[in-house]
N, C-alpha and C positions, 0 to 999 in steps of 0.2 A: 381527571383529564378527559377532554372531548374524543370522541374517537378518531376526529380527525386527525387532531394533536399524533397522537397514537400510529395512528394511519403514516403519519408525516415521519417521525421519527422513525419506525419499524424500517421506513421505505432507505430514511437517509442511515438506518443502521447495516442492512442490506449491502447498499450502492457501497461503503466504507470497506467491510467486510469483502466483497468482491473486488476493489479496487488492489486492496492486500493480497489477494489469491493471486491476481495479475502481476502485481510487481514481486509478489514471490518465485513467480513463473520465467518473469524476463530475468531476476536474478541469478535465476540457476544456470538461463539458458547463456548469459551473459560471460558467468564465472566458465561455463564449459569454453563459450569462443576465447575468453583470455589465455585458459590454459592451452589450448591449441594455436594462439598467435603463433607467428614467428618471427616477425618484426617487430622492430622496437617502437616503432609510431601507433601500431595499430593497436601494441599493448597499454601503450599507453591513453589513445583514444577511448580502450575498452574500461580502461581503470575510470576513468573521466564518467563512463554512462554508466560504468557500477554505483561509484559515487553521488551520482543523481539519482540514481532508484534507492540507494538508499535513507539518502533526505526523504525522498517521495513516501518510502515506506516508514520511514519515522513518524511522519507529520499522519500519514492516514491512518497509521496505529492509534496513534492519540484520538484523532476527530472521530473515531471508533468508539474506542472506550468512554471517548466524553459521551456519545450518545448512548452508550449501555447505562451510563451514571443515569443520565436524564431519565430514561425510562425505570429505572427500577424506583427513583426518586419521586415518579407522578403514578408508583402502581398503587 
């Protein structure tokens, strides 16, 4: 593999990896405002943007490990 290759991947393994740290982050801080809602709409608003961080964190777990594959694949 070219170093650039390398270079490319490492960088897009990275950006993956920190994308996770983030939606780990807004996760948590998410779950805290739900359990501190007290209306019913905003509970339910907040269930709504859990639900899309966690698609979010689904899909960039995967685009993750695909790239750990890739690299260990061209070592």
């Amino acid at each position: 593999m070219s170093d650039e290759t390398m270079s490319t991947l490492e960088r897009e393994l990275h950006q993956t990896k920190g994308a996770v740290d983030v939606l780990d982050i807004l996760r948590e801080e998410m779950e805290q405002w739900l359990e501190e809602a007290q209306d019913e709409s905003k509970h339910e608003a907040l269930e709504n943007v859990l639900g899309h961080i966690e698609v979010l964190d689904v899909e960039y777990r995967r685009r993750h490990a695909q790239v750990q594959k890739r690299i260990q694949e061209e070592k």
